[in-house]
C-alpha positions, 0 to 999 in steps of 0.5 A: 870407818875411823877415819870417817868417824874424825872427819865428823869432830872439829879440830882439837888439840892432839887430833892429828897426833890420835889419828896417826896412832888409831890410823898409823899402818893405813896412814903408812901404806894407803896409795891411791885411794878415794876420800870423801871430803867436806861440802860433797867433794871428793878426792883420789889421793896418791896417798894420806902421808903427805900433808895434803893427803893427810888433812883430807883424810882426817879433817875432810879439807886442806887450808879451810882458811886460805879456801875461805878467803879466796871464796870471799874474793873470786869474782863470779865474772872473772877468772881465778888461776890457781897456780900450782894447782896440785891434785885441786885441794883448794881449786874443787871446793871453789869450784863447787861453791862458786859454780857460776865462777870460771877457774884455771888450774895451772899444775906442772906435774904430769902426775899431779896433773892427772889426779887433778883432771880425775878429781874435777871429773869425779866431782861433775864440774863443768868450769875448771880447766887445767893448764899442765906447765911451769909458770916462769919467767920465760916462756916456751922453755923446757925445765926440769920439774921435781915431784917428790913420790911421797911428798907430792904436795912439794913439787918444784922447779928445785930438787929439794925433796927429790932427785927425780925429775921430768921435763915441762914447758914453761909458760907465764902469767902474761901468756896465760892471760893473752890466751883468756877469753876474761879479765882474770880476778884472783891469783892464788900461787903457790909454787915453792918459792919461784912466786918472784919469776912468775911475777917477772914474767907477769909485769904486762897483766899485774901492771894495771890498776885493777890488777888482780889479787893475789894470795901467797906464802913466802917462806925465806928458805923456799926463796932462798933455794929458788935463787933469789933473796927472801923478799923478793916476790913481795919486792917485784909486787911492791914495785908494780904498785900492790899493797901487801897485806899479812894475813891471819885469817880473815883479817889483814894487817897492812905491811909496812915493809917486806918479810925477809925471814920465817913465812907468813900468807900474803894477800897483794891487791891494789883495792883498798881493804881500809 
């Protein structure tokens, strides 16, 4: 009931740190367990330590902003891939929004998968699908996937959190796109900074000029860890044609150049946002 009694107060400062003290023993020791979050969704969550988990128990939403801009940007008669879907804490809430969009969650974690495909069920939607692989830049490929018990919204193709892996095939967005019966719309990706391999193996379909949008995060330590220097996801995009765009809200401020240090959301697109 507390919980419940805080997801109805808007955010305010020291929030979480009062949540943590009046929910502390159930934030350490909840697993498995059902939230029911802003705009009628519903979540099952492995549990409400990790950040995800943590947002939907508290605030009712996870990234309401990154939701909100996708929301203005999905185009009902296109596709929208979410790369690195997770448990579908940004693809449900578009999916009830915009039902009359179809959307293609795309998680490599057989784990997470499953609460994915739990979540879309437990919310009736009828125009979600899930794609369970890595996107990389080589398809076909068996790699190693690193979900972390606990911190399960920090899946990746790295071992930075966790020792513990399984093996997945990879696919690529090329691939992903051939396989659409659509145009695809709108890419958002989040997948711990291996975004530049997904880009490389995506050339044919972010190549056109009504290529789709996409949202991201750089973080300079994720890309880093991935094997590539901080930058490179914009680069490739950049190179493909795209306008990059910092993101603060629902405002964009064009980029004059790359981010090679911190992290910052990302908006790529080749329309024109004046």
């Amino acid at each position: 009931m507390i919980a419940e009694l805080l997801r109805t107060l808007p955010a305010f400062k020291g929030k979480n740190r009062l949540s943590r003290i009046l929910l502390g023993r159930y934030i350490k020791n909840a697993r498995d367990i059902e939230v029911r979050a802003k705009n009628g969704c519903v979540f099952r969550l492995p549990n409400v330590k990790e950040n995800v988990g943590f947002d939907m128990l508290i605030n009712g939403e996870y990234e309401p902003e990154s939701i909100a801009l996708l929301l203005s940007r999905v185009k009902p008669d296109k596709f929208f891939l979410d790369i690195g879907a997770n448990i579908g804490s940004i693809a449900i809430p578009i999916a009830k929004a915009r039902p009359e969009s179809k959307i293609i969650c795309v998680e490599a974690s057989s784990r997470m998968a499953a609460y994915l495909r739990q979540n879309i069920a437990i919310n009736g939607l009828t125009n979600v699908d899930v794609i369970e692989k890595a996107v990389f830049n080589e398809s076909g490929k068996t790699v190693n996937f690193f979900n972390p018990e606990e911190k399960y919204g920090k899946g990746s193709l790295n071992p930075i959190f966790t020792d513990q892996s399984e093996p997945v095939l990879t696919t690529t967005l090329d691939e992903l796109t051939s396989r659409i019966k659509g145009e695809v719309g709108m890419i958002k990706i989040d997948i711990e900074g291996y975004e530049y391999f997904a880009f490389e193996g995506g050339r044919k379909m972010l190549s056109p000029p009504d290529a789709p949008d996409i949202y991201f995060e750089f973080n300079d330590w994720c890309e880093e860890a991935a094997g590539v220097s901080p930058g490179a996801s914009q680069k490739i995009l950049r190179s493909l044609g795209y306008s990059l765009y910092e993101v603060f809200g629902s405002r964009f401020i064009k980029m004059d150049s790359c981010f090679t240090s911190g992290g910052k959301m990302i908006l790529a697109t080749k329309s024109n946002l004046g």
